[in-house]
N, C-alpha and C positions, 0 to 999 in steps of 0.2 A: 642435451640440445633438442629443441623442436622445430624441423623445417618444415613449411608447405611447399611443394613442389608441382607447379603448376605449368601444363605442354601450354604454349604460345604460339601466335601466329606472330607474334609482334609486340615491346616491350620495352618500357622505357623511363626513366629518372629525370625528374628536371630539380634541380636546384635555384633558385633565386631565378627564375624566369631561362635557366638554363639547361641546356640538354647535357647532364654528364654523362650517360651511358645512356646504349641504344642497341638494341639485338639487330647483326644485322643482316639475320634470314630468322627466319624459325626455329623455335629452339627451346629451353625451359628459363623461366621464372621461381627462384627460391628466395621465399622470405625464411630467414633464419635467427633464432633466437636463442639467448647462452641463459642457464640456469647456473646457480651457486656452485654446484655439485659437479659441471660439468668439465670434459679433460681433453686435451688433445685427441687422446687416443679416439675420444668420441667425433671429434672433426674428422680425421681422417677415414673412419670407418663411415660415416656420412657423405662423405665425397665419393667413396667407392660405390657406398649405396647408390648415389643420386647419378655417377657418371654411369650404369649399369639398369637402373631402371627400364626396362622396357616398356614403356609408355609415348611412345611415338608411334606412326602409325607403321603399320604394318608389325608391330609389337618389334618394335626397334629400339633401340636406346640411344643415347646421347653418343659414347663411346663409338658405335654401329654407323653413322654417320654426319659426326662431328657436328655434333648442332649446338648453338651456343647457349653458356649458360649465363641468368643475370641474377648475382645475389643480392638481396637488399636485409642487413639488419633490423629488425623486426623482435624491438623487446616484448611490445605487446601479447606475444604468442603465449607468455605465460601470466596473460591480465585475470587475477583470481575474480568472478563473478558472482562467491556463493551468497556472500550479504549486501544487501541494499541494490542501488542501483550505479553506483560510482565502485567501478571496478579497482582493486590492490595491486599492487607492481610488487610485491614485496617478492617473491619467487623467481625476479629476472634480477640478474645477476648486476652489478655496476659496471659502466664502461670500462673502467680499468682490467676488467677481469673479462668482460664479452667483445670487447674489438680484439682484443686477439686471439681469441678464440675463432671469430667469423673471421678473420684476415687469414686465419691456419687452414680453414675448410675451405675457403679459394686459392689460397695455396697449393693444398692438395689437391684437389682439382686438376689444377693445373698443371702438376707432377703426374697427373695419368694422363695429358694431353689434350683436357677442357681449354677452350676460349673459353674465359671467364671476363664478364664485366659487373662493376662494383658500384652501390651505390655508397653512398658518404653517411660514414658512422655519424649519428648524433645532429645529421643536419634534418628540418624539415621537406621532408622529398616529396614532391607528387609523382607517384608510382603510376603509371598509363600500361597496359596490357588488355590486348583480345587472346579470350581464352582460345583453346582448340580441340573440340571434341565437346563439352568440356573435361578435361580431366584433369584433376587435385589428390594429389596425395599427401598425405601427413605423416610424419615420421618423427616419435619421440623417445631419442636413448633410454629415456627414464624405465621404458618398456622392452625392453632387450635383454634382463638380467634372466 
């Protein structure tokens, strides 16, 4: 799996002219994206990662005081670039096999005590968020062996 994990001040999903999810203090932004390869076991350890992160200010985490998190699936995360100009999806996984993958890492989340709010698999979302700091983190299982 590869998430970006991004501190917010403020952050938000609209669907068809709608608001479905909305941070409603400050908190993190995760776009997350499932590869062929990738397992449960990887969501979960991703949610520990991400609920534990100390990236909030004063070098706090999410966990440290509760700040909410919003995840949006995000296949693009594995859009191969090396040839041409029209990037390859072929490394992200099919929905049947990555919405439940990104539904287990909100899950788990939320088994350590995350506010978790979701954006809609497979819909076209306009993703709104002010960064804070800025700061971005990337994190991809592929690199953890």
């Amino acid at each position: 799996m590869r998430i970006v994990c991004t501190r917010v001040s403020s952050a938000s999903v609209t669907v068809e002219d709608e608001i479905i999810a909305e941070l409603p203090r400050p908190g993190l932004l995760v776009l997350a994206g499932v590869g062929h390869d990738d397992t449960v076991e990887q969501a979960a350890a991703l949610a520990r990662k991400i609920w534990g992160l100390r990236i909030l200010d004063d070098e706090l985490s999410a966990s440290d005081v509760d700040a909410p998190i919003l995840v949006v699936s995000q296949f693009t995360l594995y859009a191969s670039t090396r040839k041409g100009r029209r990037p390859g999806w072929s490394a992200a996984a099919p929905g049947p096999v990555s919405e439940p993958l990104v539904e287990e890492l909100c899950t788990r989340l939320e088994a350590l005590g995350a506010t978790v709010l979701r954006g809609r698999f497979g819909a076209h979302m306009q993703v709104a968020s002010v960064n804070d700091g800025p700061i971005t983190i990337t994190i991809d299982t592929e690199h953890w062996a």
